[in-house]
N, CA, C and O atoms as CSV, one atom per row, in Angstrom:
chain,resi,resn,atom,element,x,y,z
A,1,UNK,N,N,54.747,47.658,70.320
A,1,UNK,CA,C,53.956,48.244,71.370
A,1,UNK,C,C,54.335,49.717,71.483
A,1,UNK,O,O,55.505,50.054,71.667
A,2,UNK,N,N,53.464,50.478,71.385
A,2,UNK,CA,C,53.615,52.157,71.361
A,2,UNK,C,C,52.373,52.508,72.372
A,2,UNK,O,O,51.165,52.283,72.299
A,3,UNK,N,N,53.220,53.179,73.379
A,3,UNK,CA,C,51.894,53.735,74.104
A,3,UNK,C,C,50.542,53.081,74.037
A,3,UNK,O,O,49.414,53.419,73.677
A,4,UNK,N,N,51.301,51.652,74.693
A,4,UNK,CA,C,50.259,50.886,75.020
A,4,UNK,C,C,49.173,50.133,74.239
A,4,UNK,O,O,48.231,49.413,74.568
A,5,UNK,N,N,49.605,50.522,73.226
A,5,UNK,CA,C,48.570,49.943,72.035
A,5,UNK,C,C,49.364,49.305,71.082
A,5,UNK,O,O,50.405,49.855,70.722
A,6,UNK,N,N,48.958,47.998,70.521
A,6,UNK,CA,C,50.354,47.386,69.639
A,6,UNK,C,C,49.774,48.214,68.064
A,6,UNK,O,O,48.615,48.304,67.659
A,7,UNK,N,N,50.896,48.672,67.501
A,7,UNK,CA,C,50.958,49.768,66.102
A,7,UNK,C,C,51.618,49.198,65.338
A,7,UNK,O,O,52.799,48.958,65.588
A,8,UNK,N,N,50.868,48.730,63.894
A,8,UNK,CA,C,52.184,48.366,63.324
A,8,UNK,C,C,51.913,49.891,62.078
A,8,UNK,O,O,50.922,50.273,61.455
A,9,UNK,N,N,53.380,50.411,62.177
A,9,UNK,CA,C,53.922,51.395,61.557
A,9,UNK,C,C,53.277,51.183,59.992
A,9,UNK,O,O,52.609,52.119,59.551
A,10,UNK,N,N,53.450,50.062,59.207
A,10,UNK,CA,C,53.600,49.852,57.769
A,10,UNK,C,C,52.282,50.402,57.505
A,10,UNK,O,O,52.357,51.074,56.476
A,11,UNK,N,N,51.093,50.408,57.992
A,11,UNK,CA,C,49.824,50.314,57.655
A,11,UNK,C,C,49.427,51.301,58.241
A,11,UNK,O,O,48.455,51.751,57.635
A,12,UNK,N,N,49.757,52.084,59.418
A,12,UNK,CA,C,49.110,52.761,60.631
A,12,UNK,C,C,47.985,52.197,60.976
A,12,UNK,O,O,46.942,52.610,60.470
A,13,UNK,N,N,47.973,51.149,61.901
A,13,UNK,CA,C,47.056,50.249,62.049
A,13,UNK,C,C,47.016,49.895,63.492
A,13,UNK,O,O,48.072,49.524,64.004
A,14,UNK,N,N,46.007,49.955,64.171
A,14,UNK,CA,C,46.601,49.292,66.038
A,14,UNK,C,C,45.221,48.373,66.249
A,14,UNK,O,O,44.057,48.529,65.880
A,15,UNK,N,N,45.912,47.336,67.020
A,15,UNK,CA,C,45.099,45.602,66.864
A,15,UNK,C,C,45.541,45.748,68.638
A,15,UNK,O,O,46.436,46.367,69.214
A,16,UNK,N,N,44.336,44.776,69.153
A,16,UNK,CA,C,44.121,44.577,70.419
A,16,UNK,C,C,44.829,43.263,70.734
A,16,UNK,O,O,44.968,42.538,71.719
A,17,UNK,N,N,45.089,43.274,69.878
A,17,UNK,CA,C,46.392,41.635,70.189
A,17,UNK,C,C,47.641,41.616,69.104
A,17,UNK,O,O,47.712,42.244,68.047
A,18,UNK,N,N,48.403,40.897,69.563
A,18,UNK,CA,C,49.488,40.658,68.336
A,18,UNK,C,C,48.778,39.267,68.016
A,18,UNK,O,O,49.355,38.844,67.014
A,19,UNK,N,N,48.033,38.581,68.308
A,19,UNK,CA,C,47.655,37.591,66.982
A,19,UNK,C,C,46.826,38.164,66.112
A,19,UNK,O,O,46.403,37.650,65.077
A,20,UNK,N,N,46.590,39.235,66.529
A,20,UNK,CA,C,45.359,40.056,64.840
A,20,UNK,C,C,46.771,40.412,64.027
A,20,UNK,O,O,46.836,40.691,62.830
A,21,UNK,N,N,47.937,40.332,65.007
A,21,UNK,CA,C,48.974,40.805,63.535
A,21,UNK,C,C,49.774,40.046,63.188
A,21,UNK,O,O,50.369,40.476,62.200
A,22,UNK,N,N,50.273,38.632,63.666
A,22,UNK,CA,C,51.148,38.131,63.216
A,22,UNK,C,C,49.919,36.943,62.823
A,22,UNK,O,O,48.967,36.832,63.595
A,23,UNK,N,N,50.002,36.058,61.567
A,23,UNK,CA,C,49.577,35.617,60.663
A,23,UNK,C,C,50.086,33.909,60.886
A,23,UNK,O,O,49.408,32.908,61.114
A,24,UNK,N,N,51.161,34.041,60.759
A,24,UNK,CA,C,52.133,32.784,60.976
A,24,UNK,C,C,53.330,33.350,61.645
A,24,UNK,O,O,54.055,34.339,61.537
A,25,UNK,N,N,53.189,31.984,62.594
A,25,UNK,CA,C,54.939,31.888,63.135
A,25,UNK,C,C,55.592,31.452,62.013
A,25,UNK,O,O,54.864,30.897,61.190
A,26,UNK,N,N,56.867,31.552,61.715
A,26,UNK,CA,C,57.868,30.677,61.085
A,26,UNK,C,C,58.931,29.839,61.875
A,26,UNK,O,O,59.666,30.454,62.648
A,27,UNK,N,N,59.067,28.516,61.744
A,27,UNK,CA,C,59.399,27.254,61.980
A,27,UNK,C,C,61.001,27.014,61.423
A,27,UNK,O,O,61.677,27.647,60.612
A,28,UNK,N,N,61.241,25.977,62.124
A,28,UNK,CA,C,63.161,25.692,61.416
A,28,UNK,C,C,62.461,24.722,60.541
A,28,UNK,O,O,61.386,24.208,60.850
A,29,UNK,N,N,63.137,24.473,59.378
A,29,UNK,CA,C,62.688,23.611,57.866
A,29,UNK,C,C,62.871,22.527,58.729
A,29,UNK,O,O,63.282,22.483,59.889
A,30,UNK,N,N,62.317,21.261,57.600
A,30,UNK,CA,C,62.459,20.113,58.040
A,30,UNK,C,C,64.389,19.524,57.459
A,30,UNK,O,O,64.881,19.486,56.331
A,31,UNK,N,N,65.016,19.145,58.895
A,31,UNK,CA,C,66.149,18.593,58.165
A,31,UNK,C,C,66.793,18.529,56.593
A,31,UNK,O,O,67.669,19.142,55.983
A,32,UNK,N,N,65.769,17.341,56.276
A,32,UNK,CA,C,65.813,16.659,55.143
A,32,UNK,C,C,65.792,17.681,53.605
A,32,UNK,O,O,66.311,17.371,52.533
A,33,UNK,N,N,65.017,18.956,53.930
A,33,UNK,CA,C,65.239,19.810,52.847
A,33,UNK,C,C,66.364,21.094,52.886
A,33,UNK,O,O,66.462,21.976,52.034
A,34,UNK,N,N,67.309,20.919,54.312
A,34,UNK,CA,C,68.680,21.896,54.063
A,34,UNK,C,C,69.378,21.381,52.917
A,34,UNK,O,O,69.443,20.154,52.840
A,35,UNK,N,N,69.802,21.927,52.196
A,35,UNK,CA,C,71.385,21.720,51.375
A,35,UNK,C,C,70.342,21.879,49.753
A,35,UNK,O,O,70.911,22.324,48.756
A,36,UNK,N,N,68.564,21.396,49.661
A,36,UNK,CA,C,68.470,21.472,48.422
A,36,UNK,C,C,68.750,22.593,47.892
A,36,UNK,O,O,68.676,23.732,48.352
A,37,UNK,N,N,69.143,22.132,46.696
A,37,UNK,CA,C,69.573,23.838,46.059
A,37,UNK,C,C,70.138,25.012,46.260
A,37,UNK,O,O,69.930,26.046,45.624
A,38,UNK,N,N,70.872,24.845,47.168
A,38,UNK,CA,C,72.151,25.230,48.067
A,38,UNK,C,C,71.470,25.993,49.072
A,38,UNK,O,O,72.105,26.785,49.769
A,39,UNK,N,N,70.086,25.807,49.228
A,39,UNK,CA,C,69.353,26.892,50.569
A,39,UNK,C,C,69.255,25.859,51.929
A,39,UNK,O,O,68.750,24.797,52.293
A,40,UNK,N,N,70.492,27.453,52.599
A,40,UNK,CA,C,70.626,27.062,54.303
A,40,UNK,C,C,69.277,26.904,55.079
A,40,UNK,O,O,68.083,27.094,54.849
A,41,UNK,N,N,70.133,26.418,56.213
A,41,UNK,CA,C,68.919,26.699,57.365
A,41,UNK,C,C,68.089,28.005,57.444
A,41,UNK,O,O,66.876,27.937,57.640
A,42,UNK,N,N,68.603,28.968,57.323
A,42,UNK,CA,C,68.898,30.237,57.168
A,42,UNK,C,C,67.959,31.373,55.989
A,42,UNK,O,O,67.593,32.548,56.028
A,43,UNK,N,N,67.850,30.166,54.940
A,43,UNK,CA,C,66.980,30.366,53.525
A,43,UNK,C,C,65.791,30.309,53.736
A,43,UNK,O,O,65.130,31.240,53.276
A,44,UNK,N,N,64.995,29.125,54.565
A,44,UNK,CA,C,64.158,29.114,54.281
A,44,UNK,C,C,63.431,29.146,55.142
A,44,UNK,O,O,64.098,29.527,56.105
A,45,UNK,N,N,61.825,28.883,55.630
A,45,UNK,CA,C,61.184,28.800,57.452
A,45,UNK,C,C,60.048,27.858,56.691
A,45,UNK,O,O,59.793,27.920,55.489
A,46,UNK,N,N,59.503,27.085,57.530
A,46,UNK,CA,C,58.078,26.347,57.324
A,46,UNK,C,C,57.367,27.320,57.982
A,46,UNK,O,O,57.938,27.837,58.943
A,47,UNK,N,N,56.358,27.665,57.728
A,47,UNK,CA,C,55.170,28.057,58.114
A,47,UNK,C,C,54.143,27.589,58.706
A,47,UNK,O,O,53.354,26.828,58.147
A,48,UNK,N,N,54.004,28.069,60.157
A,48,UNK,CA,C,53.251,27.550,61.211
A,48,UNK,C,C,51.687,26.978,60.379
A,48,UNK,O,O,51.274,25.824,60.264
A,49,UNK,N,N,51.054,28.313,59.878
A,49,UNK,CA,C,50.070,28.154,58.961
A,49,UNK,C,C,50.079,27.939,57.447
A,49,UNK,O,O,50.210,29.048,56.929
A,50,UNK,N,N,50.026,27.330,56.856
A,50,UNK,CA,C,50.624,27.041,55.325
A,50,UNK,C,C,49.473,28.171,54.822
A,50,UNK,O,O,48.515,28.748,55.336
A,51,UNK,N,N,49.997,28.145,53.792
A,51,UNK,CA,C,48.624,29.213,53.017
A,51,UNK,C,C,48.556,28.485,51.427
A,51,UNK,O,O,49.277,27.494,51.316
A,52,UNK,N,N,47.892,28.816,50.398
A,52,UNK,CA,C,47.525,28.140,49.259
A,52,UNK,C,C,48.550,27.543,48.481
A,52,UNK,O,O,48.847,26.466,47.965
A,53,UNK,N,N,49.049,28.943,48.646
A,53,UNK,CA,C,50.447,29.127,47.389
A,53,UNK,C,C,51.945,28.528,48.290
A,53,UNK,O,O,53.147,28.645,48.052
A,54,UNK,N,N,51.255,27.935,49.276
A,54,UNK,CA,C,53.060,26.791,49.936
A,54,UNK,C,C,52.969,26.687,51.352
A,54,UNK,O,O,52.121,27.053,52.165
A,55,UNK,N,N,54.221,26.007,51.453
A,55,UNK,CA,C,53.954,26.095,53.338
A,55,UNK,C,C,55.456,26.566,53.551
A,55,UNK,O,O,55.806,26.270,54.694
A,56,UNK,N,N,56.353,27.132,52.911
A,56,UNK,CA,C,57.518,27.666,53.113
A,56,UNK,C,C,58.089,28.757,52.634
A,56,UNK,O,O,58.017,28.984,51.426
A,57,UNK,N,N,58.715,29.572,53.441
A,57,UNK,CA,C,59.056,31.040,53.267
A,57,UNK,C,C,60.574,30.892,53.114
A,57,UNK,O,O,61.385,30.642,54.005
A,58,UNK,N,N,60.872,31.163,51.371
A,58,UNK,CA,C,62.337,30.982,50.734
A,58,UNK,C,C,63.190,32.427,50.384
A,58,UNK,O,O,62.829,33.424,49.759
A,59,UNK,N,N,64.204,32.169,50.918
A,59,UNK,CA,C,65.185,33.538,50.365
A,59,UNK,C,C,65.670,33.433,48.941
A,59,UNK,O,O,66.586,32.639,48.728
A,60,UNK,N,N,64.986,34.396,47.557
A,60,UNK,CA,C,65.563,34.393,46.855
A,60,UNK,C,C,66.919,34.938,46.839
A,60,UNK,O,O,67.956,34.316,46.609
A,61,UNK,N,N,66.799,36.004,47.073
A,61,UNK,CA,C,68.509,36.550,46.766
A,61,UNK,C,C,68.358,37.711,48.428
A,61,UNK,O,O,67.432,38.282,49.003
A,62,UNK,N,N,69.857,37.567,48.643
A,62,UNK,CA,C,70.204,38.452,49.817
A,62,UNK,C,C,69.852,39.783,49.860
A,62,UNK,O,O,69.443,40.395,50.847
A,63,UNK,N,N,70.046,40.244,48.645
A,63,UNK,CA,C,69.761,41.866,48.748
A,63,UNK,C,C,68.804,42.418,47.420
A,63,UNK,O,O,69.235,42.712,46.305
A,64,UNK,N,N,67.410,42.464,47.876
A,64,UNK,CA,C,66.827,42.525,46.348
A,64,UNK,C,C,66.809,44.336,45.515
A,64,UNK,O,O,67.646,45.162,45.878
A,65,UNK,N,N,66.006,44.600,44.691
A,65,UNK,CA,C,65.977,45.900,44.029
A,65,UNK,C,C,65.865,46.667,45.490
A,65,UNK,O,O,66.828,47.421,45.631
A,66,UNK,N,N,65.194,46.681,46.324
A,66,UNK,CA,C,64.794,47.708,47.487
A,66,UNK,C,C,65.926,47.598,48.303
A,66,UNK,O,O,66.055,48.619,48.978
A,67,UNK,N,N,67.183,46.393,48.601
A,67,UNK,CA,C,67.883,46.847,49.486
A,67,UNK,C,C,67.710,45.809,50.306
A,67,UNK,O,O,68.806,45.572,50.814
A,68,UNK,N,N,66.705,44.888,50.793
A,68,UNK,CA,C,65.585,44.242,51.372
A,68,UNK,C,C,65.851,42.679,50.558
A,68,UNK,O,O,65.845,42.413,49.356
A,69,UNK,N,N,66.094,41.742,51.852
A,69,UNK,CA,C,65.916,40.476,50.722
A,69,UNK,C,C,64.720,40.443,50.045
A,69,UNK,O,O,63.773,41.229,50.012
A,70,UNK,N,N,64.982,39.180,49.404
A,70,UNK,CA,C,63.443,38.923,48.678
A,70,UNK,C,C,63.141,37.253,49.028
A,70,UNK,O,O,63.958,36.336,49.113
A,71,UNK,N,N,62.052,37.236,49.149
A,71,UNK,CA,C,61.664,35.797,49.719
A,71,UNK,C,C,60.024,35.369,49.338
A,71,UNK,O,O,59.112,36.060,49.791
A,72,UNK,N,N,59.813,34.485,48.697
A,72,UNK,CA,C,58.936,33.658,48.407
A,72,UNK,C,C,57.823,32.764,48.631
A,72,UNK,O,O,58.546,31.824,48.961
A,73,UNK,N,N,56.601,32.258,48.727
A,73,UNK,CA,C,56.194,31.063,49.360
A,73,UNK,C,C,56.261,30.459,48.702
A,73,UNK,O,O,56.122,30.916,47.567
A,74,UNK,N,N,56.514,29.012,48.830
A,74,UNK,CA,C,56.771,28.118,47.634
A,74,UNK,C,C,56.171,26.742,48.446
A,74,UNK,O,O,55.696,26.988,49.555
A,75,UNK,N,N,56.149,25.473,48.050
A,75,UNK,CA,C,55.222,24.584,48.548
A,75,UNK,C,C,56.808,23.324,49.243
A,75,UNK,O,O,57.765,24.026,49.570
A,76,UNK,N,N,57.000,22.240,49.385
A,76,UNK,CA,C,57.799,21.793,50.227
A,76,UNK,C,C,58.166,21.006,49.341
A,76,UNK,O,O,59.363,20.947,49.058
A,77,UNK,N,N,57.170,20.159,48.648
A,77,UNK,CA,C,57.366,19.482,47.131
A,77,UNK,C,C,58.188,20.053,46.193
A,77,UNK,O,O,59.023,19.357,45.615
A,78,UNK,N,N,58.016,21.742,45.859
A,78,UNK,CA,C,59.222,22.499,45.230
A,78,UNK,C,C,60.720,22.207,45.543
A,78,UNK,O,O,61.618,21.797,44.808
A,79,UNK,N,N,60.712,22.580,47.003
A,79,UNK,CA,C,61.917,22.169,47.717
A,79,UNK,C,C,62.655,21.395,47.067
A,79,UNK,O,O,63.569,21.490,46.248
A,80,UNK,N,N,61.827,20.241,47.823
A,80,UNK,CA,C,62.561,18.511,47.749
A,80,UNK,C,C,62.973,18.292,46.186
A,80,UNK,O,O,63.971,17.678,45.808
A,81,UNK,N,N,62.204,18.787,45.532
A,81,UNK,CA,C,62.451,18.526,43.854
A,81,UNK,C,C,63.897,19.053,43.473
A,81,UNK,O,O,64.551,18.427,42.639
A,82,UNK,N,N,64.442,20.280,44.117
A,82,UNK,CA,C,65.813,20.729,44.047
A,82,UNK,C,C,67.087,19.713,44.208
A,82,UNK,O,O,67.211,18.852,45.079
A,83,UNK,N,N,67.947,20.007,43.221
A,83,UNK,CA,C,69.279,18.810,43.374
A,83,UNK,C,C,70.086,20.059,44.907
A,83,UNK,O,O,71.129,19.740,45.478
């Protein structure tokens, strides 16, 4: 919120709501898929709204080329398939 108008910086863009800008909430995973593949609670979020390409938002690595993690959508079936 900037002078009254919500702005998001990345785009220079101002929306009459924050649901024209936020897309999906992100969710705590389901239990049952902490520990696959050694990704925490922490790793990953379900996605309020799933989209084509998955319904979960995964941390590849902590600190990617930019400095910036890096994180993924991947589907839940991916998940679970992890030892």
């Amino acid at each position: 919120m900037h002078g009254g108008t919500n702005y998001d910086v990345c785009y220079n863009n101002t929306f009459t709501s924050t649901t024209e800008i936020i897309w999906s909430k992100l969710e705590n995973p389901e239990p049952g898929l902490v520990g696959k593949g050694g990704l925490t609670m922490h790793d990953m979020y379900k996605l309020e709204k799933p989209l084509p390409a998955g319904d979960y938002l995964v941390k590849l690595q902590t600190q990617g080329p930019n400095g910036w993690p890096s994180w993924q959508i991947v589907t839940r079936a991916h998940i679970k398939a992890l030892r």
